[in-house]
C-alpha positions in Angstrom: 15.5 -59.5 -48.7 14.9 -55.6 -47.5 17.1 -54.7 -44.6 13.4 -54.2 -42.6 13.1 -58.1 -43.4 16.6 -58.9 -42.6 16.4 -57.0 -38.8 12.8 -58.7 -38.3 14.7 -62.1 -39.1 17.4 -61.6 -37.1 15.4 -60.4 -34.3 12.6 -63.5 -34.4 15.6 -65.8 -34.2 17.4 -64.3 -31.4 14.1 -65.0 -29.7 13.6 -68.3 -30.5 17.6 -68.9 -29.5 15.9 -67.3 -25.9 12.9 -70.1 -26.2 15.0 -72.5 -26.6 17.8 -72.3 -24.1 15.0 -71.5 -21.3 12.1 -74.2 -22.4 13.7 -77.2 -21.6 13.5 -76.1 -17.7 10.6 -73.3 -17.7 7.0 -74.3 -16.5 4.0 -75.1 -18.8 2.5 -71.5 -17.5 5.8 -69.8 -18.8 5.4 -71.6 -22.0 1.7 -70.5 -22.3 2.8 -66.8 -21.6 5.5 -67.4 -24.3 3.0 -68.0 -26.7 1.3 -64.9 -26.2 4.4 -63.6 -26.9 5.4 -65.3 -30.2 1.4 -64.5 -31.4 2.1 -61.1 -31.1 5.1 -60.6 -33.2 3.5 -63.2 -36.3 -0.2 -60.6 -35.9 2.5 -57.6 -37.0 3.1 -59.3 -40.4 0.0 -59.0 -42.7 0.4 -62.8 -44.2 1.2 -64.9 -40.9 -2.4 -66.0 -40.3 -1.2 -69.7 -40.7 1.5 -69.0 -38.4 -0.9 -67.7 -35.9 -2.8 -70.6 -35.9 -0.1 -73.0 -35.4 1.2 -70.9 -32.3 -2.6 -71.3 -31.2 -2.6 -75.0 -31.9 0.8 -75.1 -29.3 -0.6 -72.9 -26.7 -3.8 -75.3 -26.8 -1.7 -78.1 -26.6 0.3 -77.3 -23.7 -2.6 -76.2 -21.4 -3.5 -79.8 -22.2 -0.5 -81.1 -21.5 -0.4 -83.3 -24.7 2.6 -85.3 -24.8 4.2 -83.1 -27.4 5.2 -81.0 -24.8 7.2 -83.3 -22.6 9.0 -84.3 -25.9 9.6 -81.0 -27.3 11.6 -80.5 -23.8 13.0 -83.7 -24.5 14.2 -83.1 -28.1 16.0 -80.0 -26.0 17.4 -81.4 -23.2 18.8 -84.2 -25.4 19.7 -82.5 -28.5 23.4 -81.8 -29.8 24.3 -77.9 -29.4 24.7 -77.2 -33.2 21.6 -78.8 -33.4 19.5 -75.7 -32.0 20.7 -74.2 -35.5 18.1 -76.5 -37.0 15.4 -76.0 -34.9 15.9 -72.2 -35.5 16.2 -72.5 -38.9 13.4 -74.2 -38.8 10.6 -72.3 -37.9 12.5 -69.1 -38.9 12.5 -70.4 -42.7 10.6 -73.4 -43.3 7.4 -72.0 -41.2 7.4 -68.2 -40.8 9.4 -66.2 -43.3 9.1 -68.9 -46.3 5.2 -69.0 -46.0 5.0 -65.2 -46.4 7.0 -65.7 -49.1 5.1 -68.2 -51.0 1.9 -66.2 -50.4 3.9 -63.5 -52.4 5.0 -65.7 -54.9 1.0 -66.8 -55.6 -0.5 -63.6 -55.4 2.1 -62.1 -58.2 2.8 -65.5 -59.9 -0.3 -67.2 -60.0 1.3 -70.5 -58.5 2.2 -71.4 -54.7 5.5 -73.3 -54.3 5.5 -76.4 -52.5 7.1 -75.9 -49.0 9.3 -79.1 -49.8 11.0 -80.9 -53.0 12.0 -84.8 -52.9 15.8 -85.5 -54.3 17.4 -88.7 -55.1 20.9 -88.4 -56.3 21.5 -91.5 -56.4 19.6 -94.7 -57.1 22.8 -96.8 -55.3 21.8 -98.5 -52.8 23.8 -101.4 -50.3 21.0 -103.6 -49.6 18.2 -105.3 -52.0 14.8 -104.7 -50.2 11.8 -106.9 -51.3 9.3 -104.6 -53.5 11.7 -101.6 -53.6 11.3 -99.4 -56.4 15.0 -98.2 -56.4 16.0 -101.1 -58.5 13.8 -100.5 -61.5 15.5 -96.9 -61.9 19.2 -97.0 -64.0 21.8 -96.7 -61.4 24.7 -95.2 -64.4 23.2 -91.2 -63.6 24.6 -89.3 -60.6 23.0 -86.0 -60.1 25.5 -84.1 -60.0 26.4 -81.4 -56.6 26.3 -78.3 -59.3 22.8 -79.2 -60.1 21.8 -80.4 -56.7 23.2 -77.2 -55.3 21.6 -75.3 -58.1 18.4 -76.3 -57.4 18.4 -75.6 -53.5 19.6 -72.2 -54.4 16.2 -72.2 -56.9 13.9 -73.4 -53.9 15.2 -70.8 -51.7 14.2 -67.9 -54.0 10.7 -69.5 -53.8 10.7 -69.9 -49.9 11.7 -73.9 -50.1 13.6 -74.4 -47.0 12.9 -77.9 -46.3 14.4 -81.1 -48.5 13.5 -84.7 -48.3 17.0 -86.8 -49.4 16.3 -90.4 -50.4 17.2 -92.5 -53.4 18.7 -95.2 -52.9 20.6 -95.1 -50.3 21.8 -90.8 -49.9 24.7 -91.7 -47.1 26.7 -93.6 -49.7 27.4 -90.4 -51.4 29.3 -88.7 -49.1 30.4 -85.8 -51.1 26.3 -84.7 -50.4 27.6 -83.6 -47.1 29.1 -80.6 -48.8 25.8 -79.9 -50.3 24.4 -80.3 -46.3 27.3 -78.0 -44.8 26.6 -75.2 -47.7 23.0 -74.6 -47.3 23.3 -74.1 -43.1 19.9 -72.4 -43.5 18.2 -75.4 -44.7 17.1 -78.3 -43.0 17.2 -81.8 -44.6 15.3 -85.1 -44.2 17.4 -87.9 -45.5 16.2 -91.4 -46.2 18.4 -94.4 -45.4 18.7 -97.8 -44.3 20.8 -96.8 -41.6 23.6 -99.5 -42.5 26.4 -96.7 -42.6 25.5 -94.7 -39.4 28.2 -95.8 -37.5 29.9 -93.8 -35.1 32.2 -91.8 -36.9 29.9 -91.0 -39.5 27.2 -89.4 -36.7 29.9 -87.4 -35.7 29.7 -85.7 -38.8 26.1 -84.9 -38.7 26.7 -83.3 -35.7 28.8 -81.4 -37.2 26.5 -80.6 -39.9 23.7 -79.9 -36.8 21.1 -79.3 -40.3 20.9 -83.0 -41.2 17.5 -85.7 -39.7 18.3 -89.4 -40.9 15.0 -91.4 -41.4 15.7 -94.8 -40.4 13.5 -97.2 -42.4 12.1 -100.5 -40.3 9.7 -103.2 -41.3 8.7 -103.9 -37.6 11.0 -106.1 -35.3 14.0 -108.5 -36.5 12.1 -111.4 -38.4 9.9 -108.7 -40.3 12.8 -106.4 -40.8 15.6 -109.1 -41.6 12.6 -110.6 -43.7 12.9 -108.0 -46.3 16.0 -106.1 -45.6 18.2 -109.1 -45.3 19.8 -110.8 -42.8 21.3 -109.0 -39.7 19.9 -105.4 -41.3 17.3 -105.0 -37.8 20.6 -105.2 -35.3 22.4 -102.5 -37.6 18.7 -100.4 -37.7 19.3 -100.9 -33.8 22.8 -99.7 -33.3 22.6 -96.7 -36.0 19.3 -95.6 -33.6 21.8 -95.8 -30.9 24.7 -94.4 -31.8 22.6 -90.9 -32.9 20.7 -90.7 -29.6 24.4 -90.6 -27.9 25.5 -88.2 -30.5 22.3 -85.9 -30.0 21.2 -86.2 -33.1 17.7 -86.2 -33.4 16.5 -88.7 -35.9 13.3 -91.0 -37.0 11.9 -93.7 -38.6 10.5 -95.1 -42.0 8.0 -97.7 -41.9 6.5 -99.6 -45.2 2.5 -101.1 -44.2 2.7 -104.7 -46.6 0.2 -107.4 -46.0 2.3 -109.4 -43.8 3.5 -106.7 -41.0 0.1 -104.9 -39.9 0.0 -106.8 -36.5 3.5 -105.9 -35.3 3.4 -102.4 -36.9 0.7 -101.4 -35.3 1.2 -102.4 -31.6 1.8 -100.3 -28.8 4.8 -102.4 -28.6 6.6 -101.5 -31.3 5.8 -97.2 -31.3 7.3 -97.8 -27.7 10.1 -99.5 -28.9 10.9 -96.7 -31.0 10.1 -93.8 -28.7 12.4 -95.2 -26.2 15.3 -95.8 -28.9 14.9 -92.1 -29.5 13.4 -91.4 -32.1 11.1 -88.2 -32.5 9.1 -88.5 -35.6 7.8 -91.5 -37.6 6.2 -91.6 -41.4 3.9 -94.5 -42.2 3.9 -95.6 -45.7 2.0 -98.7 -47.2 3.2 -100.9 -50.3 2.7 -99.7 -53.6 3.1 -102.3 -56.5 6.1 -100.5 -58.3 9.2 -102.4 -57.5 10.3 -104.8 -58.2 8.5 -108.3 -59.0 5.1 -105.9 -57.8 2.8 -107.9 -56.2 -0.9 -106.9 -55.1 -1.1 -109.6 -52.6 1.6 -107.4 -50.6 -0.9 -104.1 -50.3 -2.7 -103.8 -46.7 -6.4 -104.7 -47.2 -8.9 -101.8 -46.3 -9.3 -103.6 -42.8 -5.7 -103.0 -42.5 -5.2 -100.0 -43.8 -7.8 -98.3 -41.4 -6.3 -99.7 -38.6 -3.2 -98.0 -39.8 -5.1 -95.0 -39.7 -6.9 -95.5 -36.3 -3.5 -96.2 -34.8 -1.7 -93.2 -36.0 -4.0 -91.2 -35.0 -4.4 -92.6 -31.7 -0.8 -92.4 -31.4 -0.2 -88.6 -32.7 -3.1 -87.5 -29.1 -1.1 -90.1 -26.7 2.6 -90.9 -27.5 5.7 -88.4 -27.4 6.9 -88.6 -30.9 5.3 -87.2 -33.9 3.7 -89.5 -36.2 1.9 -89.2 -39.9 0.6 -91.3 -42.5 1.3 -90.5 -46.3 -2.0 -91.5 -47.3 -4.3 -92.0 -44.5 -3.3 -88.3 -43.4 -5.1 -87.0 -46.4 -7.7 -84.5 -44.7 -4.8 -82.9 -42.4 -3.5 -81.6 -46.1 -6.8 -81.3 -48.3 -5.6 -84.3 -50.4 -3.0 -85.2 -52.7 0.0 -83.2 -53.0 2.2 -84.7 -55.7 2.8 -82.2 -58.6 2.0 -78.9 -56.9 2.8 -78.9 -53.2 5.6 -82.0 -53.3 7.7 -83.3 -56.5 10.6 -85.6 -57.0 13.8 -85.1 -58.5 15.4 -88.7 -59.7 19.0 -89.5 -60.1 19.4 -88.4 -63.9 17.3 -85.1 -63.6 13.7 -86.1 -64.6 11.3 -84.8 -62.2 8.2 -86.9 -61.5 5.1 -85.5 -59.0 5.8 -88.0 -56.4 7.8 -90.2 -55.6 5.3 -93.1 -56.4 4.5 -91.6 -59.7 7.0 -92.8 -61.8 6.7 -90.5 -65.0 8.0 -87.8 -66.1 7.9 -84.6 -68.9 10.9 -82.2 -67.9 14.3 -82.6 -66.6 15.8 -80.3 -64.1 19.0 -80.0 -66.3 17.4 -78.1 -68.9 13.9 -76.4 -67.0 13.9 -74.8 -64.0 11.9 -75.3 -60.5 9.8 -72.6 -61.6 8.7 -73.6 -65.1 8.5 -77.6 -63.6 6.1 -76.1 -61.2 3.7 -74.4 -64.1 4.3 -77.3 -66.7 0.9 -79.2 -68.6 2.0 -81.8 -66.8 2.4 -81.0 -63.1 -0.6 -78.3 -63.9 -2.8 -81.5 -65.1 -2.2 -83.2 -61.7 -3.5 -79.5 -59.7 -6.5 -79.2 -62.0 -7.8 -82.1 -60.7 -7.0 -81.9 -56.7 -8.6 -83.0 -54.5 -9.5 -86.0 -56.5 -13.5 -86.3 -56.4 -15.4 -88.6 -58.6 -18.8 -88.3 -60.5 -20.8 -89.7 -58.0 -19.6 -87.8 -55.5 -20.7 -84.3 -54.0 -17.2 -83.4 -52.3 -13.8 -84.9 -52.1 -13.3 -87.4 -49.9 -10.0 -86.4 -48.2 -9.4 -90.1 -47.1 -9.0 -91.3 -50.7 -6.6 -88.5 -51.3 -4.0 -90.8 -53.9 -4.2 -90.8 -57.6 -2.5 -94.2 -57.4 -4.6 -97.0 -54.9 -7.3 -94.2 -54.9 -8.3 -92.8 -57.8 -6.2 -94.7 -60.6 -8.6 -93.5 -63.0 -7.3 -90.2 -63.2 -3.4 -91.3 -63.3 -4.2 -93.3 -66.1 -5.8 -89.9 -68.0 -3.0 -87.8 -67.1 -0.4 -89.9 -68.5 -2.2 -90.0 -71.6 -3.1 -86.7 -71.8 0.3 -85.3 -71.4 2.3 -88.1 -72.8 4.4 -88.6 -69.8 7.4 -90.8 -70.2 8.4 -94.0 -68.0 11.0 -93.0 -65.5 11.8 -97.1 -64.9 12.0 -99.9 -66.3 8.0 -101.1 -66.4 6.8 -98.1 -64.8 3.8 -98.5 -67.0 2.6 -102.0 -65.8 0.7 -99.9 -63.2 -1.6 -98.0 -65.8 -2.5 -101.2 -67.7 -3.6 -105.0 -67.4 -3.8 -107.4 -63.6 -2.4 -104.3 -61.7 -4.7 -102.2 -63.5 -8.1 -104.1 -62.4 -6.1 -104.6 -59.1 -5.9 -101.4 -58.2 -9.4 -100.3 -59.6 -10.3 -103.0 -57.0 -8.6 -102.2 -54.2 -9.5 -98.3 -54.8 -12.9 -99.7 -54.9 -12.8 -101.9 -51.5 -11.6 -98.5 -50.0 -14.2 -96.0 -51.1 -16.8 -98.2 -49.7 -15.3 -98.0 -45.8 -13.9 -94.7 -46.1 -16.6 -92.7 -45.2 -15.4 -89.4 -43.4 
């Protein structure tokens, strides 16, 4: 970084340090004004047109007093002090300075990094969730923190800033706090069942003030204890509490199956959530890759839009920020896995996503960059956004080489001569879940009509 770069930086986050110790108790109208403000200083840089439009988005936004707002005040009012780091961090790396980056990397490079990159040290996990994939991976292989470190320190040099910690269960390894405390310029999203968030191990993340646990829930305690085991929903409940009193902003994880749709998508449960503190949400459905897979357990189309109607409904109306890995295809032109996300499992194999459960290279012995450029990942961006023959232009709501378009998973493995990461990873590409999924895929390209 040029020492130009280096004073812009420092100056852009001594102003967002300003924002943020004044928002929490400034008006709307002084937020507006800061806007104009912030536009001006991304319009000097010749590649911060995205930026631009996302301060545009805000300003919108707040004129309309869209309940983002009132939560973004809240996350400040409510938020530990070393958190603020984070926030900084943030939109200082993960949004402003890494995007110019990856612009620069594409123009010279001919690829653009993804702005994030899934890890799973570890496939160890405390609990035995119904249809969890975990348990088909070998649980022997530890990454270790040398590579782990060593590929941060690769992500960084291609403007990665952001990393998604899962596995497994990531707050079993505690020595991955190190890894946390190291990279202070890095936010991470970690994964867990939220078993092990007591107290004492909050105060740590507090510490850390760079670390947001992801606290997965099924829905209330019979649906949660129904396939997290028994007692797991009152341990979801306490871990929630003990991070709101430690100011540590956290969210939550939720898994669509066939037998949860009513309770997940009630206005009851979102404001359950919302008032246990929780500030952002993922939705993801079943995908038959765990263990035992079963297709009866995949939402039905009906369900699945309703998933969709809700979220959105949701994202205009509730204070907490909420997306949908699949049904949220159109807000990122459609699938991501092998180009704009990838996953790095336990023993170093990298797969495209984290539902995509093959592999070519090995992070041990490639690195981020030639992963990035391989046949393999390059076979998956060839053919983004997915678009069949009979169709004039992708349909961004059947964005998922998996429950989607399974057609074209099945020709990428073969064409590249991917290897099973698991143990039956290929039962997906061949025989009842085959013709299930080719169904299924089916159902949903009839309803999904954008």
């Amino acid at each position: 970084m040029t020492l130009l770069e280096n004073a812009k930086k420092k100056f852009v986050a001594i102003g967002l340090e300003t924002l943020l110790n004044l928002s929490a108790r400034v008006s709307d109208k002084d937020l507006i004004r800061l806007t104009y403000f912030a536009e001006k200083i991304a319009r000097k840089g010749k590649k911060e047109e995205d930026i631009v439009r996302v301060i545009i988005k805000a300003r919108e936004g707040i004129k309309k007093g869209h309940p983002w707002v009132e939560l973004g005040k809240r996350i400040i009012r409510e938020t530990a002090p070393g958190y603020k780091k984070l926030m900084i961090n943030f939109f200082l790396n993960s949004i402003i300075f890494s995007v110019s980056k990856r612009k620069e990397i594409e123009e010279n490079e001919g690829f653009y990094p993804p702005s994030q990159i899934v890890i799973s040290p570890s496939m160890k996990c405390n609990l035995h969730c119904q249809g969890c994939y975990a348990w088909q991976y070998k649980k022997e292989d530890d990454l270790s923190l040398e590579v782990i470190d060593r590929v941060i320190n690769e992500g960084k040099e291609l403007g990665i800033y952001f990393y998604t910690i899962s596995g497994g269960e990531p707050f079993l390894r505690k020595d991955l706090l190190e890894v946390y405390r190291k990279h202070n310029d890095t936010v991470f999203h970690i994964y867990t069942n939220g078993t092990l968030l007591n107290k004492e191990y909050t105060q740590e993340l507090v510490q850390l003030g760079n670390v947001i646990p992801l606290i997965s829930i099924e829905g209330f305690k019979k649906e949660t204890d129904a396939r997290r085991g028994k007692g797991i929903y009152e341990k979801v409940m306490e871990a929630m509490d003990n991070l709101k009193e430690a100011g540590v902003p956290f969210g939550f994880s939720v898994t669509h199956i066939s037998l949860n749709t009513k309770v997940i998508t009630s206005e009851e449960f979102i404001d359950m959530l919302i008032d246990k503190g929780a500030i952002v949400g993922w939705f993801f459905q079943y995908i038959p890759i765990g263990q035992k897979p079963d297709l009866n357990l995949i939402p039905s189309t009906e369900e699945r839009d309703l998933r969709r109607r809700m979220v959105l409904r949701w994202r205009n109306e509730k204070p907490v920020v909420v997306y949908d890995f699949w049904n949220d295809g159109p807000l990122v032109k459609g699938c991501i896995a092998g180009g704009r996300y990838l996953h790095i499992i336990n023993n170093g194999d990298v797969e495209p996503c984290v539902f995509v459960h093959f592999a070519v290279d090995n992070i041990k012995n490639k690195s981020l960059k030639e992963i990035l450029t391989s046949s393999f990942f390059r076979a998956f961006q060839r053919r983004q956004p997915y678009k069949d023959e009979d169709e004039e232009k992708p349909n961004y709501l059947r964005p998922c080489a998996i429950i989607d378009h399974p057609k074209f998973l099945r020709d990428i493995i073969r064409e590249t001569h991917a290897h099973p990461t698991c143990q039956d990873a290929e039962e997906i590409l061949i025989g009842d879940l085959a013709y299930g999924l080719d169904r299924r895929a089916a159902e949903w390209k009839e309803i999904s009509i954008p």
